[in-house]
One Martini backbone bead per residue (centre of mass of N, CA, C, O) as a GRO file, in nm:
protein
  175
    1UNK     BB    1  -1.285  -7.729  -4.989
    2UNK     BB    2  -1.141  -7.632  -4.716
    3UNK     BB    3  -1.084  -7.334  -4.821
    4UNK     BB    4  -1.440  -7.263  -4.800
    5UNK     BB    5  -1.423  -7.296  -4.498
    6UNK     BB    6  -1.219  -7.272  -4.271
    7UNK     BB    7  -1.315  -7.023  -4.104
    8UNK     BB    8  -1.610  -7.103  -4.007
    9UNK     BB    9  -1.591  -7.205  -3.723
   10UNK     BB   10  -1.628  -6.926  -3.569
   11UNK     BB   11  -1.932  -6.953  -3.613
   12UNK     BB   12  -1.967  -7.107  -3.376
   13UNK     BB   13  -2.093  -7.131  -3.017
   14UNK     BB   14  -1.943  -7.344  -2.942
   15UNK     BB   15  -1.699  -7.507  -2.821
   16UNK     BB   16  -1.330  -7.562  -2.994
   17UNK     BB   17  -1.331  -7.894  -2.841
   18UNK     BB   18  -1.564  -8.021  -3.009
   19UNK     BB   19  -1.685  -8.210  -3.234
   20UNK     BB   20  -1.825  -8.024  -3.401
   21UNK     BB   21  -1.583  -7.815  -3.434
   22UNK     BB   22  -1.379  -8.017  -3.574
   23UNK     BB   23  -1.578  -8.084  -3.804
   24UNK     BB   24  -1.539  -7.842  -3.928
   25UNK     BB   25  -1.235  -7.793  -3.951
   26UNK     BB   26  -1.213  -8.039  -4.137
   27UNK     BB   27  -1.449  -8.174  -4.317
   28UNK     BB   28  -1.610  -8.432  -4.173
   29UNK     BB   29  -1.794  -8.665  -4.286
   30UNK     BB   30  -1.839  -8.845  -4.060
   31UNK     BB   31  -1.941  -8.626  -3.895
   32UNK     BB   32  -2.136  -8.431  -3.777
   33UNK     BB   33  -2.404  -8.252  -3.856
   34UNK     BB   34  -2.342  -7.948  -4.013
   35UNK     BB   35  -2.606  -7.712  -4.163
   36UNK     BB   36  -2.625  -7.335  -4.244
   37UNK     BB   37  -2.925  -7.153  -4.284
   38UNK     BB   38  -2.987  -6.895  -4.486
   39UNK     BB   39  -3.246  -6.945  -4.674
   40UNK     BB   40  -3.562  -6.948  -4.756
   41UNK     BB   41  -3.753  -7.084  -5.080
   42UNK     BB   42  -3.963  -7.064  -5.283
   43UNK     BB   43  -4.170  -7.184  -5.455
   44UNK     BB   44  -4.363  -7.161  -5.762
   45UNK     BB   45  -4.672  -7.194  -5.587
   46UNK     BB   46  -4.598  -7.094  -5.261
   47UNK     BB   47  -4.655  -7.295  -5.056
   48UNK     BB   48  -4.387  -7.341  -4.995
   49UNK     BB   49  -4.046  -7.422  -4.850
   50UNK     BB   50  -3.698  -7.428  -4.895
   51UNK     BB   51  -3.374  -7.492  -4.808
   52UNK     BB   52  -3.064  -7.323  -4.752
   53UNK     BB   53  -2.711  -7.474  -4.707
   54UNK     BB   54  -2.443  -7.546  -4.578
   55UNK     BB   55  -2.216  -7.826  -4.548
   56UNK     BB   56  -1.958  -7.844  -4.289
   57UNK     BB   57  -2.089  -8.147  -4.158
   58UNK     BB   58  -2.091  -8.434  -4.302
   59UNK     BB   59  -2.398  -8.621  -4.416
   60UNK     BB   60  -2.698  -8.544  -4.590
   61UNK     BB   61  -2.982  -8.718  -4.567
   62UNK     BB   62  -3.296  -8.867  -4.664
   63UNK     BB   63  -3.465  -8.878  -4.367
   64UNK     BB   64  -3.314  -8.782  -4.123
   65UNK     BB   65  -3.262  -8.703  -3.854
   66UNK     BB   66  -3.309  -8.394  -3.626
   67UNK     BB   67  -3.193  -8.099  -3.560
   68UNK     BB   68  -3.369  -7.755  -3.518
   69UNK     BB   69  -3.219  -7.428  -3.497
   70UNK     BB   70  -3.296  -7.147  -3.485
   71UNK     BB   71  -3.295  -6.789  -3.441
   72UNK     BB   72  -3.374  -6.801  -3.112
   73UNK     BB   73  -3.191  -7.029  -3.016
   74UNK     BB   74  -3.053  -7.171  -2.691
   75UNK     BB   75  -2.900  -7.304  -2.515
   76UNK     BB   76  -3.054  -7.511  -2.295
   77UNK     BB   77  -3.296  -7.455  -2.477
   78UNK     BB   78  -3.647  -7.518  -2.625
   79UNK     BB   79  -3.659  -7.291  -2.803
   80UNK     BB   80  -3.662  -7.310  -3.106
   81UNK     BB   81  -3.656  -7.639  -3.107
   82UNK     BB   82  -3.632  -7.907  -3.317
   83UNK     BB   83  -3.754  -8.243  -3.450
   84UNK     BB   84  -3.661  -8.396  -3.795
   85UNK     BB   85  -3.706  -8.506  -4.098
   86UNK     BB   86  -3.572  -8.543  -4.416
   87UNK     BB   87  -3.707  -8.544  -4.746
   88UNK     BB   88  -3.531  -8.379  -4.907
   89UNK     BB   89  -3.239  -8.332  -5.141
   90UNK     BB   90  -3.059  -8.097  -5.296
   91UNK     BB   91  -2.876  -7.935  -5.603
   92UNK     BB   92  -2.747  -7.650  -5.717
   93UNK     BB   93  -2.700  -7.642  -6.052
   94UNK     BB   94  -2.721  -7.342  -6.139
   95UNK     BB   95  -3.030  -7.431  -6.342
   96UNK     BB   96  -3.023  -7.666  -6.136
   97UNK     BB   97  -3.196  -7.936  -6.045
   98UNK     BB   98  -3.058  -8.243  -5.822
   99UNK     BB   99  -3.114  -8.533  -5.654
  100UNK     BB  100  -3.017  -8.709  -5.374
  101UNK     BB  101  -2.942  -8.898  -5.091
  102UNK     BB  102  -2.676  -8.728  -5.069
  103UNK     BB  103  -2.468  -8.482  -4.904
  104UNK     BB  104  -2.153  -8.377  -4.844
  105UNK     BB  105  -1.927  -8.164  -4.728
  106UNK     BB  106  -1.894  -7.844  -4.893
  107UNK     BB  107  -2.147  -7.765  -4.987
  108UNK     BB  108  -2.502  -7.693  -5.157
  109UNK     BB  109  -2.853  -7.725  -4.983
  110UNK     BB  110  -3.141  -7.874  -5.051
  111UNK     BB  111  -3.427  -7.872  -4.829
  112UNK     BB  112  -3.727  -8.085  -4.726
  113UNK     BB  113  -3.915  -8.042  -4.427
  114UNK     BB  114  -3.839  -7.727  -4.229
  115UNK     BB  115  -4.063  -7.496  -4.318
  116UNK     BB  116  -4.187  -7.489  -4.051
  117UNK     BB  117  -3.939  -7.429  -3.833
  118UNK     BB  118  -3.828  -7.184  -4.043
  119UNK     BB  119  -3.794  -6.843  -4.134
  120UNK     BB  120  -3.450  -6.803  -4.228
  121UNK     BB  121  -3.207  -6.877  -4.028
  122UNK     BB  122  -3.009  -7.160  -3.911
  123UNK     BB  123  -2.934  -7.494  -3.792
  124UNK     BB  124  -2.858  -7.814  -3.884
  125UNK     BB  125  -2.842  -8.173  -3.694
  126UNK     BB  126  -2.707  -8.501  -3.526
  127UNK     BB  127  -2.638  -8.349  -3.216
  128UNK     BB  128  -2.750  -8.332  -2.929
  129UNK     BB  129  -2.477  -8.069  -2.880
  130UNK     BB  130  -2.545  -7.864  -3.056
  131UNK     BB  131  -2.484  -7.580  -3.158
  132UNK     BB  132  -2.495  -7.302  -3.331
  133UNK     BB  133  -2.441  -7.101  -3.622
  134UNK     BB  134  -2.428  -6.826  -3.678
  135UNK     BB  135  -2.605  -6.530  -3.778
  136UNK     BB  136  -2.624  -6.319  -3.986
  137UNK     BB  137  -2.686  -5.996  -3.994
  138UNK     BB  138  -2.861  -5.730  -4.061
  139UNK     BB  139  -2.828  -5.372  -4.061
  140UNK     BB  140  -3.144  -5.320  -4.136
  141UNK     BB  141  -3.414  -5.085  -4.089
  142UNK     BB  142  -3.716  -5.028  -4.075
  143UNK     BB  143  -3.915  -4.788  -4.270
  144UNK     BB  144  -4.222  -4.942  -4.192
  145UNK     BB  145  -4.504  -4.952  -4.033
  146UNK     BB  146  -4.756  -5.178  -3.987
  147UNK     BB  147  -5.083  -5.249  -3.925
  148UNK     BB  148  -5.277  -5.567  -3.899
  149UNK     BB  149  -5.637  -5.719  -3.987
  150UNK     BB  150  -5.874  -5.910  -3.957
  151UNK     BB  151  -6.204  -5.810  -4.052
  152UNK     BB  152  -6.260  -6.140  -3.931
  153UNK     BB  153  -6.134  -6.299  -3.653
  154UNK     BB  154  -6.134  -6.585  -3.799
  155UNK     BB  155  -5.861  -6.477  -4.003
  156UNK     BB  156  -5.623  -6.487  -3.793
  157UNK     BB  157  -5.470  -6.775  -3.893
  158UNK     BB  158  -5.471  -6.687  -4.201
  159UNK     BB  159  -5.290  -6.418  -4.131
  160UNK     BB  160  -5.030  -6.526  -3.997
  161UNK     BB  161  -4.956  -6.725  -4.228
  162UNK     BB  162  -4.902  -6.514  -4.436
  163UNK     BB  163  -4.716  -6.371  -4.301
  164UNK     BB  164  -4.491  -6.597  -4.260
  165UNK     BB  165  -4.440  -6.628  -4.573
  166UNK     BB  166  -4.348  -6.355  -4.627
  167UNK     BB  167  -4.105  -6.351  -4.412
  168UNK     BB  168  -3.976  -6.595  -4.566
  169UNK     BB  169  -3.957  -6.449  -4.896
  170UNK     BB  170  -3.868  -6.171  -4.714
  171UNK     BB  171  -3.635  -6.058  -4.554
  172UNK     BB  172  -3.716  -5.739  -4.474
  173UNK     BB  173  -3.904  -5.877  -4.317
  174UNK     BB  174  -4.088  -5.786  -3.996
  175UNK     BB  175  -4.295  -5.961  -3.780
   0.00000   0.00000   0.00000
């Protein structure tokens, strides 16, 4: 397990000498929550998305509170950064899934319950302190740019959350 991180921590944005980097660069289950999210996956009927992403340090429980980094969040700023609970975690092993009550770091975990405060992206914590752990950043530029309203201006609600949800299930889209 050691192995598969050890050098993870370089993606930390915080001081390399603070407990959340010493706690990455052990592999420390006791110590804080940092978790890396790639990528958010839509359930099968499209309403929700969990989050998919690595524990680097800690282990992650359902109920946990947490501090949720988006991809656009600044140390010392409030933007981007929220607070909830984690409703429910699993582990995807080959072509199941299976839930846990907790998951030690070193893992690949799927997370229920972030699924509003993350576009695709970011890291989640639970030391008041924690850095975002930096974001692969992808190198493609948009194609394509369309411009799009909707037809009734009273839906354009529903169409900010339609184009929203596009966004979360398909990477290469830029909103």
């Amino acid at each position: 397990r050691q192995m598969c991180i050890r050098d993870r921590y370089m993606g930390y944005e915080g001081p390399q000498d603070d407990a959340c980097c010493i706690a990455i660069k052990d592999c420390n289950q006791e110590g804080p929550l940092m978790i890396q999210i790639c990528r958010m996956i839509s359930r099968n009927d499209g309403s929700h998305f969990f989050a998919l992403g690595r524990v680097f340090s800690g282990t992650v429980a359902a109920g946990m509170k947490v501090r949720i980094m988006g991809q656009d969040y600044k140390p010392g700023r409030k933007y981007d950064l929220f607070e909830s609970s984690i409703q429910r975690v699993f582990a995807i092993l080959g072509r199941n899934v299976e839930t846990f009550s907790e998951i030690p770091c070193g893992n690949m975990v799927g997370i229920v319950g972030v699924d509003q405060y993350l576009i695709r992206q970011g890291t989640i914590s639970n030391h008041p302190d924690a850095y975002p752990i930096r974001i692969v950043k992808s190198s493609t530029a948009p194609v394509v740019r369309v411009g799009v309203e909707p037809k009734d201006p009273a839906n354009l609600p529903k169409l900010v959350e339609g184009l929203r949800r596009l966004q979360q299930s398909l990477s290469l889209i830029h909103i």
